[in-house]
C-alpha positions in Angstrom: 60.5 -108.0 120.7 60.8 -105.9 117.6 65.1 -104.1 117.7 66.3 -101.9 115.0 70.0 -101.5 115.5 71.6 -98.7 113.5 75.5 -98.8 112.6 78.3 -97.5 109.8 78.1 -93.6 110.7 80.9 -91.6 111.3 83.3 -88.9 110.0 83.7 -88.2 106.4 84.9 -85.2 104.4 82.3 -83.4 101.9 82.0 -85.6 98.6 82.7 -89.1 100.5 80.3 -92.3 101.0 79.2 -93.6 104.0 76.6 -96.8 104.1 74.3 -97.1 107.3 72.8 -100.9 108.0 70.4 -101.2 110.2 69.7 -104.9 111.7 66.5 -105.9 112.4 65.2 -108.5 114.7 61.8 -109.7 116.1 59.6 -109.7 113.8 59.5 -111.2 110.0 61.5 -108.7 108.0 60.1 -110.0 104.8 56.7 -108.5 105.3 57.4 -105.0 106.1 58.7 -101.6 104.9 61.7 -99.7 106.2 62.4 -96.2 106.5 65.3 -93.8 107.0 65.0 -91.0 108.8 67.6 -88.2 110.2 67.7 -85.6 113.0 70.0 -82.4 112.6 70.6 -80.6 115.6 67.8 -78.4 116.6 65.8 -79.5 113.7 62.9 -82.1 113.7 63.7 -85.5 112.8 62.6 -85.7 108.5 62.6 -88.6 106.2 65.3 -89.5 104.3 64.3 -93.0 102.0 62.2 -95.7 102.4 62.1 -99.3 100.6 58.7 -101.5 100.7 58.6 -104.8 100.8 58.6 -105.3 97.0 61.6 -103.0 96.6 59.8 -100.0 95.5 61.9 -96.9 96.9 60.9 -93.4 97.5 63.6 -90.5 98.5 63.0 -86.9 99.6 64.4 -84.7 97.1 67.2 -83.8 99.5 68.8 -86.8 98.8 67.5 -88.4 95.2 70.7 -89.1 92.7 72.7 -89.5 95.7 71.9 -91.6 98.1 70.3 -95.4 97.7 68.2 -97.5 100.2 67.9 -101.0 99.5 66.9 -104.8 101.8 68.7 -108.2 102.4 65.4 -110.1 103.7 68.4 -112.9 104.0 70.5 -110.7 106.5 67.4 -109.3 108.1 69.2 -105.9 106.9 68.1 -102.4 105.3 71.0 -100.5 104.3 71.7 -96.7 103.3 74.2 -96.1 100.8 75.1 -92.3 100.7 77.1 -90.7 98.6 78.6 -87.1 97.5 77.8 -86.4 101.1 77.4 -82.5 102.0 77.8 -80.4 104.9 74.3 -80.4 105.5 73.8 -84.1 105.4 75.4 -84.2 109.3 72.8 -85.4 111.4 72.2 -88.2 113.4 70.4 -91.2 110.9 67.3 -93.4 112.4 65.6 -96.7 110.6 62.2 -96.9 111.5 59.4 -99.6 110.8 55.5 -99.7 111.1 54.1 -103.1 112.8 51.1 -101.9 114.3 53.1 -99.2 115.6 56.1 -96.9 115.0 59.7 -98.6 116.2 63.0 -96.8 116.0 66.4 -97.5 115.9 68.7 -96.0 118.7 70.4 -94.0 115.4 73.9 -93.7 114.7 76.1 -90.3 114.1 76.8 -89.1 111.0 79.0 -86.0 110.3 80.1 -84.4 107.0 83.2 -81.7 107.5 86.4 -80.8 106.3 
């Protein structure tokens, strides 16, 4: 069955990095685009990046020049590489794929403070 496992979030003060992998398992990675998505509290869950499977990459202007999505089809493996992380960036941070339906990750925390 299709598994999206989410890891690498955690603590970091305003201006630090953080990369999020999420591991993928079930299907045949190769062949399908991944998405990021995050969930503030309160807040609906909003997109974040996404990578297709020819590498193409799309951001929401929240993010662009700061944060980078990318794929190992090797490693099964989307990643999340986020940088100059703000305040507001604190959420908790979901991959998502599309085979015939939507499948999440179980997400994993990430919080920016001081």
């Amino acid at each position: 069955q299709v598994q999206l496992v989410e890891s690498g979030g955690g603590l970091v003060q305003p201006g630090g990095s953080l990369r999020l992998s999420c591991a993928a398992s079930g299907f045949t990675f190769s062949d399908y685009a991944m998405a990021w998505f995050r969930q503030a509290p309160g807040k609906q869950r909003d997109f974040v990046a996404a990578i297709g499977i020819g590498g193409i990459t799309n951001y929401a202007d929240s993010v662009k020049g700061r944060f980078t999505v990318s794929r190992d089809n090797a490693e099964n493996t989307a990643y999340l590489q986020m940088d100059n992380l703000k305040p507001e960036d604190t959420a908790i941070y979901y991959c998502r794929t599309w085979i015939n339906r939507v499948f999440w990750g179980q997400g994993t925390q990430v919080t920016v403070s001081s």
